[in-house]
N, C-alpha and C positions, 0 to 999 in steps of 0.2 A: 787431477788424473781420473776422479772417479766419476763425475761427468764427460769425461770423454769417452771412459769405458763405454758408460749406458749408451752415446751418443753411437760409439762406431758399433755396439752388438747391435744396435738396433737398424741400423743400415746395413748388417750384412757382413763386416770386417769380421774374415779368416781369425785374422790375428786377437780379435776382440773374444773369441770364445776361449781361445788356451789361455788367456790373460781372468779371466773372470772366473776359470776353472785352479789356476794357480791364486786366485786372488780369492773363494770363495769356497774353494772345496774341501776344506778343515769344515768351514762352515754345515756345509750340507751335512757330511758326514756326521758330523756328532749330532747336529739336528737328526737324521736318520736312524739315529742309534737306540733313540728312544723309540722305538717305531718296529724297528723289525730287526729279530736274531742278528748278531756279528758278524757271522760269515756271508750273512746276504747284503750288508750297506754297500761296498765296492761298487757290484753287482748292478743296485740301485740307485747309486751315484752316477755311474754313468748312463743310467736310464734319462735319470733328471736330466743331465747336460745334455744330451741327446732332444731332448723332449725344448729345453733351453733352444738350441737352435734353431728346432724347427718351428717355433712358437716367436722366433725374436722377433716379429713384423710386428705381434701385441704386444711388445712392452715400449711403456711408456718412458721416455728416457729421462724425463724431468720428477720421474718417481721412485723408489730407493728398490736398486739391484738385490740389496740382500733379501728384503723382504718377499719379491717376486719369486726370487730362487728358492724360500722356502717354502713359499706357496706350492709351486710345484712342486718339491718333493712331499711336503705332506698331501697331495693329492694323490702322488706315485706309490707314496707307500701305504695308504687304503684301499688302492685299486691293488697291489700285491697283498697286502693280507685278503683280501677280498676272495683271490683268487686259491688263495692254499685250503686243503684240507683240513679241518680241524682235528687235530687227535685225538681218538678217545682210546679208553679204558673200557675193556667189557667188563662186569660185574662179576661176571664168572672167574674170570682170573682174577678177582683178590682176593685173598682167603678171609673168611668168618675170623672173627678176634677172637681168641685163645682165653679159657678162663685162668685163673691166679694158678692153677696148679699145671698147664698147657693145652688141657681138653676143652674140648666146647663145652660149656654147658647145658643138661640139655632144658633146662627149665628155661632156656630163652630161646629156644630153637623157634617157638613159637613167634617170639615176638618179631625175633630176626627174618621170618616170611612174612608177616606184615610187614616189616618195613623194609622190606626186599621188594614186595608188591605195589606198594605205594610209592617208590623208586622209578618203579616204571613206568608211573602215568606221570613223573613229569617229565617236562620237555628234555629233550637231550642235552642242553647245554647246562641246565639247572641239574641235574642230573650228574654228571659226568665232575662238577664243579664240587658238589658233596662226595661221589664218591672218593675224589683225590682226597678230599681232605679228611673226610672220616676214614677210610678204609686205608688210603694208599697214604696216611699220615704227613700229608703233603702241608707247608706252611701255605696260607693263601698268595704270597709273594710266587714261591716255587712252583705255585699251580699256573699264575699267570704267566710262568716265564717257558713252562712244560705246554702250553698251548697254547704261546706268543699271543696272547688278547692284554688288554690294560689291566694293570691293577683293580680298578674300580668297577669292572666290567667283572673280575672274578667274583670282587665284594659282593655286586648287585644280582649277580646270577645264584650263590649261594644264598645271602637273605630271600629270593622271592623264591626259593628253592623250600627250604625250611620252612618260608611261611607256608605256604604248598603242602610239605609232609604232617605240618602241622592241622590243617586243614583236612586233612584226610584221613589221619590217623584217630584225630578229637571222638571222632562219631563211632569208629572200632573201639574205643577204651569204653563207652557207654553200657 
């Protein structure tokens, strides 16, 4: 049956796309899920199938449907992140951290505008990835999920972030 799928989606069969959408679209979906926020997979799933049809003249029928179909949706869903906003945090809106008794301290006032200043030369996403996590006490999981990028993608923007503040701060402590 599943060669005849591939064989009639690729010639064009009406009936071969609701079959392969019934036969595939758990598939996508949770493929998708890794990929981009909940309430956008539906959304994106029917992108893919959409994208599926008008594509079926390139697929190869003696080559495995599922795989092509994720092909495209992992295309679908970099070209949609691609396309979103990233969210940030202004700096301004997070408050300074409170000392043990609820006041700021002021004997770190100083240190807290260096490293308010040195914040600002790096890049926005390295940036933005430290403040979640130091200021807005965000776990590194909940920062990637607050501005839908990967996991590893939060990892590496806070390491080359810190090595960054680290680099820039070494020569003020001198």
């Amino acid at each position: 049956m599943t060669d005849t799928l591939n064989i009639r989606l690729a010639e064009g069969d009406d009936t071969a796309l609701a079959e392969c959408f019934h036969a595939h679209g758990s598939l996508v979906r949770s493929y998708l899920r890794r990929f981009v926020p909940s309430q956008e997979v539906e959304d994106l799933q029917q992108i893919v199938f959409a994208e599926v049809w008008r594509s079926r003249h390139r697929f190869d029928p003696a080559r495995s449907l599922p795989a092509w179909l994720l092909g495209i949706a992992r295309n679908r869903a970099v070209d949609h992140l691609r396309t979103r906003a990233p969210q940030t945090v202004s700096l301004d809106l997070v408050a300074d951290p409170a000392g043990t008794d609820g006041r700021a301290h002021g004997d770190g006032m100083a240190e807290r505008d260096q490293v308010m200043r040195a914040l600002a030369e790096l890049p926005a996403p390295q940036r933005q990835a430290i403040e979640l996590a130091y200021y807005g006490e965000l776990t590194q999981r909940e920062i990637a999920e607050r501005l839908s990028v990967p996991l590893g993608t939060v990892k590496a923007r806070t390491a080359r972030g810190l090595r960054r503040l680290s680099n820039i701060l070494t020569p003020l402590a001198a």
